[in-house]
C-alpha positions in Angstrom: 44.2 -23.6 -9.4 45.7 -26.3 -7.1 44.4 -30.2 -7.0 42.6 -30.6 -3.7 44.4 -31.6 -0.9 43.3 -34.8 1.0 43.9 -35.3 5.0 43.7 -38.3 6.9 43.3 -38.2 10.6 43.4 -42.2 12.0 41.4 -41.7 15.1 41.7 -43.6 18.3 39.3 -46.6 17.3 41.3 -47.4 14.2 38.4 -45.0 11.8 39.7 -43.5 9.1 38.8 -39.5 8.8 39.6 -38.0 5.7 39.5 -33.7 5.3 39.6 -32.5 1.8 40.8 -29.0 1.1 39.7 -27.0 -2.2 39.7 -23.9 -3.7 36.6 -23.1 -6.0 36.4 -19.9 -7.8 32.5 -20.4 -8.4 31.8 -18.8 -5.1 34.0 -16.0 -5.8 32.9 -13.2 -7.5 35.6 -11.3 -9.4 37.9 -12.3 -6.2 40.2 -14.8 -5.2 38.9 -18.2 -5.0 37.4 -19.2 -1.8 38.9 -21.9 -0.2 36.6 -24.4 1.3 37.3 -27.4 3.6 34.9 -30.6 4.4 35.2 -33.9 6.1 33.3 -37.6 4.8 32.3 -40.4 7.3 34.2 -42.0 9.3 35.2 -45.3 8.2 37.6 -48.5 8.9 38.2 -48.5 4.8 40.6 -45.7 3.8 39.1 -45.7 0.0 35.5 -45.3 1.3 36.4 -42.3 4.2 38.2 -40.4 1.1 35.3 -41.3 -1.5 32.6 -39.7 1.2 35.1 -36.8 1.5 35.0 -36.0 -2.0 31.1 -36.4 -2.5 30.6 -34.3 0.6 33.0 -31.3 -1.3 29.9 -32.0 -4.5 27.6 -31.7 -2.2 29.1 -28.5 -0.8 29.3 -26.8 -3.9 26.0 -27.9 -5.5 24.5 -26.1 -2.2 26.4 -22.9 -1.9 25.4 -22.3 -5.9 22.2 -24.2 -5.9 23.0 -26.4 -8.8 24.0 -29.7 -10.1 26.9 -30.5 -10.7 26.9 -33.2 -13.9 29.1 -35.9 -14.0 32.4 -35.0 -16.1 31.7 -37.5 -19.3 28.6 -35.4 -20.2 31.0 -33.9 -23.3 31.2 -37.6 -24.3 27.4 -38.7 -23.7 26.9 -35.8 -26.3 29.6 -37.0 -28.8 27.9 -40.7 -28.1 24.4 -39.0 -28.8 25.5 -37.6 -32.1 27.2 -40.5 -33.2 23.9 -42.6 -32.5 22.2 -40.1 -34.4 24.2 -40.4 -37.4 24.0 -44.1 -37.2 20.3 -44.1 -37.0 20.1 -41.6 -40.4 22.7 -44.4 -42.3 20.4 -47.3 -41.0 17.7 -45.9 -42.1 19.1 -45.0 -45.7 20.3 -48.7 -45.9 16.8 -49.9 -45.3 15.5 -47.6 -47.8 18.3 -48.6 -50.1 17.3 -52.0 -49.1 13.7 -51.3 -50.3 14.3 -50.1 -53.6 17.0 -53.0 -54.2 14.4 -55.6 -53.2 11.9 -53.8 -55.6 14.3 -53.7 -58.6 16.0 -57.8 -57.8 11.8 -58.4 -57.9 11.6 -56.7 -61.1 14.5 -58.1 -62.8 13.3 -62.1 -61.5 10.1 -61.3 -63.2 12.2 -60.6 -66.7 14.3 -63.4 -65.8 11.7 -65.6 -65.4 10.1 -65.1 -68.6 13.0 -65.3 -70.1 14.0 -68.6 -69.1 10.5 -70.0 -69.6 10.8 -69.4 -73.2 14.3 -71.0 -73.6 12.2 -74.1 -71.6 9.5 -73.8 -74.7 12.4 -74.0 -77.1 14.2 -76.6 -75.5 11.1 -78.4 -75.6 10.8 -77.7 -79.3 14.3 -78.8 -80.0 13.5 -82.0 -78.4 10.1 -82.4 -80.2 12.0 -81.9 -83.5 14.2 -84.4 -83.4 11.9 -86.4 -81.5 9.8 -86.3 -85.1 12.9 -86.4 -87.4 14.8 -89.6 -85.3 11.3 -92.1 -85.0 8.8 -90.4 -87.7 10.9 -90.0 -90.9 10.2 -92.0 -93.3 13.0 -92.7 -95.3 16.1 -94.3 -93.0 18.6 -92.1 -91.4 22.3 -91.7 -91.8 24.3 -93.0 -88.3 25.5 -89.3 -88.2 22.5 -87.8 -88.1 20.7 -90.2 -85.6 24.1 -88.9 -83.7 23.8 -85.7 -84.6 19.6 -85.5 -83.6 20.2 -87.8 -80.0 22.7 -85.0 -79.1 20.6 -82.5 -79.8 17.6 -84.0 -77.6 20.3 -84.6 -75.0 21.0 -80.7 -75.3 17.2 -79.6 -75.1 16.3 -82.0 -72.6 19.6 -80.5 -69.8 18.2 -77.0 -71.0 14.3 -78.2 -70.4 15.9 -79.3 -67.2 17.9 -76.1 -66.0 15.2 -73.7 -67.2 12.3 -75.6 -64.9 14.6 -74.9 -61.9 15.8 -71.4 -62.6 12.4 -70.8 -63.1 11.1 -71.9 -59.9 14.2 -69.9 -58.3 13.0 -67.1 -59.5 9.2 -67.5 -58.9 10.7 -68.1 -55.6 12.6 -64.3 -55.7 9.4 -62.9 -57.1 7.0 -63.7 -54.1 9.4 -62.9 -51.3 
């Protein structure tokens, strides 16, 4: 079938009358298609005279068959409508992903956290031990050892330390 042929008659004010020239077969039936001619508004701008032209051959159509005519991207609103589709279903299994990951980090902080609280009761043991063994021993202590036992209470002390704040990190984790 041919493109449609556009026309433009200048008339004597300087307008601008564009004709278009079609062939449809939707009027047709089982014959040749019916060619079909129709005119838009007259107009100074050449753009807007053809643009009128072309609306006026839609309107044509959508009354001689007493339908719509959609707009040609409707093939691609549907492709965009599945694709949003799809979309939603992965957003959605994200946030149920996102659900049961948030259930499980709240279940491991809660092991965490009692874990770390007793290596904070042992540290503080350790400390407490050679606390006792630096200041209430009575016999006197080798220089090694008194090394030996303020290294150690450095040791539980930094552990005492680390564990206090991991554990409020993960009390943290465990209310949110």
């Amino acid at each position: 079938m041919p493109a449609a042929q556009y026309k433009q008659d200048i008339q004597p004010d300087n307008r601008i009358c564009v004709t278009v020239t079609f062939q449809t077969p939707i009027l047709s039936s089982n014959g040749p298609p019916v060619v079909m001619t129709t005119t838009g508004v007259e107009s100074l701008d050449g753009a807007l005279a053809e643009h009128t032209a072309a609306v006026s051959a839609i309107r044509l159509v959508e009354a001689a068959t007493d339908t719509v005519i959609g707009d040609v991207s409707y093939g691609h609103l549907r492709q965009l409508d599945r694709e949003n589709s799809r979309l939603r279903k992965q957003v959605e299994l994200s946030k149920q992903l996102l659900k049961r990951t948030n259930i499980k980090a709240k279940k491991l902080a809660r092991g965490w956290f009692w874990s770390v609280r007793r290596m904070f009761s042992f540290s503080s043991q350790f400390r407490n031990v050679t606390l006792i063994a630096n200041f209430g021993s009575q016999e006197p202590l080798d220089d090694d050892v008194k090394v030996a036992f303020a290294t150690i209470y450095e040791v539980a002390l930094q552990m005492e330390l680390k564990s206090r704040n991991l554990e409020n990190k993960l009390e943290e984790i465990r209310r949110s």
